[in-house]
C-alpha positions in Angstrom: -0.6 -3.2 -3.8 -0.8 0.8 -3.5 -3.8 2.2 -4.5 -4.3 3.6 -7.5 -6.3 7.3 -8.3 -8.0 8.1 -11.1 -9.5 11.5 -12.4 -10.9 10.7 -16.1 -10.9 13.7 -18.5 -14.4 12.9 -19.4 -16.2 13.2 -16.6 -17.7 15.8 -14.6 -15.1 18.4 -13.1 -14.8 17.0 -9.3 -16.9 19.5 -7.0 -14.3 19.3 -4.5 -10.6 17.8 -3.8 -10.9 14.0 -4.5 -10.7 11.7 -7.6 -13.0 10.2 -9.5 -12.1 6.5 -8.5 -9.9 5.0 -6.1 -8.7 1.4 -6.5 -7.1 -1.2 -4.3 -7.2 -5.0 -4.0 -9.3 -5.5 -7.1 -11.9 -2.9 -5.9 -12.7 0.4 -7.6 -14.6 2.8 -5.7 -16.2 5.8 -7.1 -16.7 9.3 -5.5 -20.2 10.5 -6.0 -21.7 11.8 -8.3 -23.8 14.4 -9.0 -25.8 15.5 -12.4 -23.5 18.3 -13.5 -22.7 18.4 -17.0 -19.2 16.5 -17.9 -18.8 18.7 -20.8 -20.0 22.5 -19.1 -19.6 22.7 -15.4 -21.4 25.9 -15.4 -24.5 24.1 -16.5 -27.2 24.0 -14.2 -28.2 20.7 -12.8 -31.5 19.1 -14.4 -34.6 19.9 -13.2 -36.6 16.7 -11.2 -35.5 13.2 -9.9 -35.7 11.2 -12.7 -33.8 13.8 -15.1 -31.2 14.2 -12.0 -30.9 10.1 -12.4 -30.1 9.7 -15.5 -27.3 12.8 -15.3 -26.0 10.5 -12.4 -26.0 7.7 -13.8 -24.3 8.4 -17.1 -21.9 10.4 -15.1 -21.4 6.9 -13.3 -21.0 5.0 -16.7 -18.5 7.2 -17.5 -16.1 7.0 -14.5 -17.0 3.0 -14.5 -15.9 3.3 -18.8 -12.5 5.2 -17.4 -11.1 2.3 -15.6 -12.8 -0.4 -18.0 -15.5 -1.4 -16.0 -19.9 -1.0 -16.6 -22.7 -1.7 -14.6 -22.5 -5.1 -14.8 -19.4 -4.7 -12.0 -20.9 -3.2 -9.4 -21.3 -4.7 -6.0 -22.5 -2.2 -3.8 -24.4 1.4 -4.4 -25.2 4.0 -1.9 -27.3 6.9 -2.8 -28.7 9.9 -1.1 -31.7 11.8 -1.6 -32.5 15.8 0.0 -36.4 14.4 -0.2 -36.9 11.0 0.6 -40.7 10.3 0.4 -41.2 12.5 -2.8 -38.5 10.8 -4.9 -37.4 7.4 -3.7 -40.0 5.6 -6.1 -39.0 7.2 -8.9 -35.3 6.9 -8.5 -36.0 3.3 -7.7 -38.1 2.7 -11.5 -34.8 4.7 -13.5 -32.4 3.2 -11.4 -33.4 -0.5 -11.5 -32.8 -0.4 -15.7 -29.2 0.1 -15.8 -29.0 -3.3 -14.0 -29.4 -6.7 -15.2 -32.7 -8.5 -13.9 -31.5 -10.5 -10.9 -28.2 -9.3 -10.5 -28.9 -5.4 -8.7 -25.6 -4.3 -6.0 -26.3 -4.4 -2.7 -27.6 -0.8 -1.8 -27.7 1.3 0.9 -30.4 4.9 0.4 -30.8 7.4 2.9 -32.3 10.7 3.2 -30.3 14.1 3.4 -30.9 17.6 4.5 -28.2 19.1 1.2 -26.1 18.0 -1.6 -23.4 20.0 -3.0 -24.6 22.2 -6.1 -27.3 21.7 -4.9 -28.6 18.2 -6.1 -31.2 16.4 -5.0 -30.0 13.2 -5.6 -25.9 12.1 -5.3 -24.6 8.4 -5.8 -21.3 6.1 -5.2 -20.6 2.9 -5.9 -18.7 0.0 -5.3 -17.2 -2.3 -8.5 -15.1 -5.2 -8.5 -12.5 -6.2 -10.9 -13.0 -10.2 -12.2 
């Protein structure tokens, strides 16, 4: 099966040249995402880690919603962070609700000197078609 590539006209304007998602073999993986506005690119990105996570996340939700997928899909997560020690509990606590008790992706979080537009906090996922 070739892969298939998806930009959704609904989600944030890609920040450089790649889609949004990229399936193959009953996999979706989706680029990262920062919290620019899906509706204004111009719009600066929110102020603080836990407003930046919920842009990301809803951002997310939206390129999981193009291809008919949610949260509940989602095998894997990586996510990246320009300061570590000051916002990795507070990602953690907004993160964890968007998942069902017991059933969190595996995850992967590392620390980062920059993020495009500046962000401070940038994550992709992994999501698998039943």
């Amino acid at each position: 099966m070739s892969p298939i590539f998806h930009l959704m006209p609904d989600a944030p304007k890609p920040v450089a040249p790649y889609s949004h998602a990229v399936e193959a073999n009953g996999f979706v993986f989706v680029t990262g995402q920062l919290a620019t506005d899906p509706d204004d690119d111009a719009t600066a990105l929110p102020e603080g880690i836990e407003e930046q996570t919920r842009k990301v996340m809803d951002n997310l939700r939206r390129v999981l919603a193009g291809v008919g997928l949610g949260f509940p899909d989602v095998v894997f997560v990586r996510i990246f962070l320009t300061d570590f020690v000051r916002d990795y509990a507070a990602m953690n606590a907004l993160y964890e609700t968007y998942f069902a008790p017991g059933k969190l992706p595996g995850r992967t979080t590392v620390g980062v000197t920059h993020l495009a537009r500046g962000g401070i906090v940038e994550i992709d996922l992994i999501a698998a078609r039943s």
